[in-house]
N, C-alpha and C positions, 0 to 999 in steps of 0.2 A: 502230387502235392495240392490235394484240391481241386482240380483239373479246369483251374481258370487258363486262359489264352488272352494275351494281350489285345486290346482294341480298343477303336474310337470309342466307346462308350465308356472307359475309364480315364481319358484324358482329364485333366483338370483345366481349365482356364490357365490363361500365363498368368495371374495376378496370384492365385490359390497354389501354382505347384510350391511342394518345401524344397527347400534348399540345400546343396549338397550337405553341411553343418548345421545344427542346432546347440545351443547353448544350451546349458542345463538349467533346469528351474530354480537358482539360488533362491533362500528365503520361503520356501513352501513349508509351513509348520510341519513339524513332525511331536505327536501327541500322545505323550502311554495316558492309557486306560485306567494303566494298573491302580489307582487312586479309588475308582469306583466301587473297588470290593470291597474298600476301608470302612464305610459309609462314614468318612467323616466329613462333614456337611464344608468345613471351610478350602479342605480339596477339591470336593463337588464343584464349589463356586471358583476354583482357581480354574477346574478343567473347562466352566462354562466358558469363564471368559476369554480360553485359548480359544477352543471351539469357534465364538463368536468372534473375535480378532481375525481369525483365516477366514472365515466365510465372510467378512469384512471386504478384507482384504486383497484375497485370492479367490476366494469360492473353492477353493482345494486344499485339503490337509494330508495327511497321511499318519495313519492308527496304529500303534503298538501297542501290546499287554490289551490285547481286544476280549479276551477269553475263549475264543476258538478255537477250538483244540489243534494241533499241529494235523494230527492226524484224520482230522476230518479234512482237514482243505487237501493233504493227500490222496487220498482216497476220491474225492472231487475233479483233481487235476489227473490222477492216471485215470478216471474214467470220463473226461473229456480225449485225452488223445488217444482211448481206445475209439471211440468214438469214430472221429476226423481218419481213424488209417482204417475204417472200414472202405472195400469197392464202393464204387460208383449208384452203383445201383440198389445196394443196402441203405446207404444215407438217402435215396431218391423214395425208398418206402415208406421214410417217415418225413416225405416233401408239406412244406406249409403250402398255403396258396391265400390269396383275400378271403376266399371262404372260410378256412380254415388258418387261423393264423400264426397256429403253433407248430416247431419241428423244426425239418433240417429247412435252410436257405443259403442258393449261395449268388443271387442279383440283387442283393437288397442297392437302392438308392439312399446318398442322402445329399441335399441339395443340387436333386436333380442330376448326378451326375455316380455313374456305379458304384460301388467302393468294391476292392483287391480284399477281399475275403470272404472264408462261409461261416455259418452261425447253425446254432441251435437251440431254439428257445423254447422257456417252459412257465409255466406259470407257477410262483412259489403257494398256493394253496390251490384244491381245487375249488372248479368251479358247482354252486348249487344243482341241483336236478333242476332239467328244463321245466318242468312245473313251475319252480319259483322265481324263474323268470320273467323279466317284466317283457312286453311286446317292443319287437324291435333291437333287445339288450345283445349287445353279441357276449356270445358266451366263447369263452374259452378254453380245449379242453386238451390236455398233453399227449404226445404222441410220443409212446414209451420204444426204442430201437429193440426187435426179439432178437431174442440167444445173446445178448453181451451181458454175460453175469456182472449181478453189483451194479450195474447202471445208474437204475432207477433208487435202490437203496443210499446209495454214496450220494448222489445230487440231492434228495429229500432231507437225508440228515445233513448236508449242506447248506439248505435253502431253510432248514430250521434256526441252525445256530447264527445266522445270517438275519434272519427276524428279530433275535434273541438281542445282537446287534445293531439291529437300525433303532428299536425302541430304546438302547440307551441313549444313543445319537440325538435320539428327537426328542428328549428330555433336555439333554444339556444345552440345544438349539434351544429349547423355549426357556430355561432359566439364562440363559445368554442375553434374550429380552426382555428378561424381568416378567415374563407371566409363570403361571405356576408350571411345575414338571410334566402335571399329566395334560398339558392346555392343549396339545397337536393330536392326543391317541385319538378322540373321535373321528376325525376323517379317518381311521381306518381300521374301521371294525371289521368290515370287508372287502381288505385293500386288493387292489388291480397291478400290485407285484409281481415284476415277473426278473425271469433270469435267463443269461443268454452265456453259451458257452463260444466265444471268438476263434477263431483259426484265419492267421493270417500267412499264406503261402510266399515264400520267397516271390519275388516281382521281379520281373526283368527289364520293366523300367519307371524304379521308385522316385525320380526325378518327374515323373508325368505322373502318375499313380497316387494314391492316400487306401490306407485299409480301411480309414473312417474320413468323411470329408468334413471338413470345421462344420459345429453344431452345439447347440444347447441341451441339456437333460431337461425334460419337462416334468419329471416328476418331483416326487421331495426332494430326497438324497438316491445319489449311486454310491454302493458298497463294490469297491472294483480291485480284484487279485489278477495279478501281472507276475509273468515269470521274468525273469533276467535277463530278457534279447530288449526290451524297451520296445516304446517308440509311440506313446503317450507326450503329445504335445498340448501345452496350454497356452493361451495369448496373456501375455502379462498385459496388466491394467498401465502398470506404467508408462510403456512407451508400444504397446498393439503387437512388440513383435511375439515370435512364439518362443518356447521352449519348452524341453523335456525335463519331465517328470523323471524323477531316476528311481533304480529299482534299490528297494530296503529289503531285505530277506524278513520273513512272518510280518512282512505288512499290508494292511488295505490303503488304498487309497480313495478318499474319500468326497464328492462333490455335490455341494448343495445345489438344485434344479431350479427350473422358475416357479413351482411352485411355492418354494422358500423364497422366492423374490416378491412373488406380490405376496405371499402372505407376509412378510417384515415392513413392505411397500419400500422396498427398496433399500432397506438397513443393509440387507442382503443383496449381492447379486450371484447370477447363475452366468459360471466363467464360459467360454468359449474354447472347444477341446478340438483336437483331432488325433488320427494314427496315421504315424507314418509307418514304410515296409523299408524290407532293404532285401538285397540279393543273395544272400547267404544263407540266413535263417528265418524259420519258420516262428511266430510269435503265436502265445497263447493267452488268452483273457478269457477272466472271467466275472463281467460286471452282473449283480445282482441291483436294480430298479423297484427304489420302496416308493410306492406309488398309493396315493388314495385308492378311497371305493370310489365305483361307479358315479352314485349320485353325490358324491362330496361339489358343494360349490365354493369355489376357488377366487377368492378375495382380499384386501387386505384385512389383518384382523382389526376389531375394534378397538381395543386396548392397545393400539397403535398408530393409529389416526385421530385427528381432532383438528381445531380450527387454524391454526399455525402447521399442522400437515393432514392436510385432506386425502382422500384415499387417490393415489396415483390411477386405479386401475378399476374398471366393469367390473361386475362378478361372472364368473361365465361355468357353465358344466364338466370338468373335469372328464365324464365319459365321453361327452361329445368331443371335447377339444381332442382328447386320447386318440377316438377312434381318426377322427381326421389326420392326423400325424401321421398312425400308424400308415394313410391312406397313399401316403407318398412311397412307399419304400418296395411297393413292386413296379412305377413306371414311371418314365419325366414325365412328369407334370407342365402346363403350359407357363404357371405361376410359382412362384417360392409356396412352401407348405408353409401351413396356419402357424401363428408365434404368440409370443402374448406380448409381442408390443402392439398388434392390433386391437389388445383391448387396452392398452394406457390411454387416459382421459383426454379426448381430445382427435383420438386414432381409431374411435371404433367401428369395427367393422359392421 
C-alpha cells in the first residue's frame, strides 16, 4: 500500500499531531451551480454573493450541479487507482525529481516535515516548445505511465472539464467584488495549473503522522474531489481549532489560495488545511490547482485599494514565488518555505 514505513521523518511536532476526534465542519457552504446555465443574471448575482460569503468566511465551499459529467470524474478516479496498485518499480519510471518536477512522488515535504502519502502530478496544459522559452523558465513536461490504457485520455478529459470549471469559479469570485466577470481571465492565458492525483496509505500511526501537514494553497483556487474515507481538515476562523470537511457524493470542494487573498487584499482569506490518515483505509484525492501564468504579477487589485485601504501587500512574481514553494518539497529546509506574508507591507523580504 504504497510501500511507506514508519519513521522519524514523519513525526509531527506534539503541537501539530491531530487528535484522536475531529468535529465536523458545521456551516461550510454547500453551493449548486445549477443556476449558471439559466443565464439569468439575478441568480448570477445570488451564486456570487454565496461564493463571496464562503471565501469570506471559510475560504472553503463545496460545488454541486458543477456540470462535470459523472462520468468523467469516473473514469479519472479508476484511472488513478489503477495507477497507485501499479509495482514499485512501474511508478518509480515515471519518478519526478527537482529537475524534473512532474510524475510519480512519494517524500514530498510540507513544513518541513514528510507527509504519509504518494502523488502524481501533471500539468493541466502542456507546456510550449523549448524555443519559446524564456532563459532560466522551468518548464514542465508530463510523464505519461506506458501500457495502463485510458490513463492519459481520462486525466486530460479530466483536467479539461476541470478548466471548464475554475473559469466559472473565477467569474463569480470577481462579480462577488464588484469587478467585472472577465476582470481575473488575464492572469491566465498561460496558466501554470497543475493536477495531482493523492494516495494516502492506511498509517500505522495516524496520531503522529498527517497525509498533508497544515498549509496554504498559493495559487487562485483548488478544485479538489475526495472519495468517502475523508480526512480533509480545515482550522476554523472562529476559534483555530480544526475540523473535517465531510464527504457529499458528486461534489467538489472548493478553496480560494493566497493568490485570491492579496488580490481581494484581504476581503478574502486563504484557509489553512490539512489531511489526516487513519489505519483501516486507504484515502484518494484528487486536487486540481488553477494557478496563473508564469509572468503574472501578483498584487492587490486596483479597483480595490485606495486611500482609506491601501494595498496590504508588495507585488511579487508569481513564477518565482511558485518555483520557490515548489523548492521545499523534496528536503527540510533550514527555514519555513517562502509565504506571502513576507510580502505584507511592513514584512518584506
Amino acid at each position: 500500500m504504497g510501500g511507506l514505513s514508519m519513521d522519524q521523518s514523519f513525526v509531527q511536532a506534539p503541537e501539530h499531531r491531530p487528535k484522536p476526534t475531529v468535529t465536523e465542519a458545521a456551516g461550510i457552504p454547500l453551493i449548486d451551480l445549477a443556476p449558471l446555465a439559466s443565464g439569468d443574471a439575478a441568480a448570477v448575482d445570488a451564486l456570487a454573493a454565496e461564493v463571496g460569503a464562503a471565501s469570506r468566511d471559510w475560504g472553503f465551499f463545496l460545488v454541486v450541479g458543477h456540470g462535470v459529467p459523472a462520468g468523467t470524474v469516473a473514469r479519472a478516479t479508476e484511472a488513478q487507482r489503477a495507477f497507485f496498485a501499479l509495482p514499485a518499480e512501474r511508478k518509480a519510471a515515471v519518478r519526478r525529481s527537482e529537475a524534473e518536477p512532474l510524475g510519480y512522488y512519494e517524500s514530498e515535504h510540507t513544513k518541513n516535515v514528510r507527509d504519509w502519502k504518494e502523488v502524481f502530478d501533471l500539468v493541466a496544459r502542456e507546456p510550449p516548445p523549448p524555443a519559446a522559452v524564456a532563459a532560466g523558465e522551468v518548464v514542465y513536461e508530463n510523464k505519461w505511465p506506458e501500457d495502463l490504457p485510458g490513463f492519459r485520455e481520462a486525466l486530460e478529459e479530466y483536467m479539461n472539464a476541470l478548466e471548464e470549471l475554475a473559469f466559472k469559479l473565477l467569474e463569480l469570485l470577481a462579480r462577488s467584488l464588484n469587478l467585472r466577470p472577465d476582470r481575473l481571465h488575464g492572469f491566465f492565458e498561460h496558466p501554470t495549473t497543475f493536477f495531482r492525483l493523492n494516495h494516502y496509505p492506511p498509517c500505522p500511526s495516524p496520531d503522529l503522522a498527517l497525509g498533508v501537514g497544515r498549509h496554504k494553497d498559493p495559487g487562485a483556487l483548488t478544485i479538489l474531489y475526495q472519495d468517502d474515507v475523508g480526512g480533509l481538515d480545515v482550522r476554523r476562523r472562529s476559534d483555530g481549532e480544526w475540523a473535517r470537511v465531510k464527504f457529499v457524493p458528486d461534489s467538489f470542494i472548493i478553496n480560494v489560495g493566497d493568490t485570491v487573498q492579496v488580490w481581494s487584499n484581504d476581503r478574502y482569506e486563504s484557509a489553512e488545511h490539512r489531511v489526516s490518515v487513519n489505519r483501516e483505509k486507504a484515502r484518494f484525492s484528487m486536487p486540481y490547482f488553477f494557478n496563473p501564468a508564469t509572468d503574472a504579477v501578483v498584487e492587490p487589485l486596483e479597483e480595490l485599494v485606495g486611500e482609506e485601504d491601501p494595498p496590504r501587500y508588495s507585488a511579487y512574481s508569481w513564477g518565482d514565488f511558485f518555483r520557490t514553494k515548489l523548492s521545499g518539497n523534496y528536503k527540510k529546509l533550514e527555514v519555513e518555505n517562502l509565504q506571502i506574508e513576507h510580502f505584507r507591507k511592513g514584512l518584506e523580504v
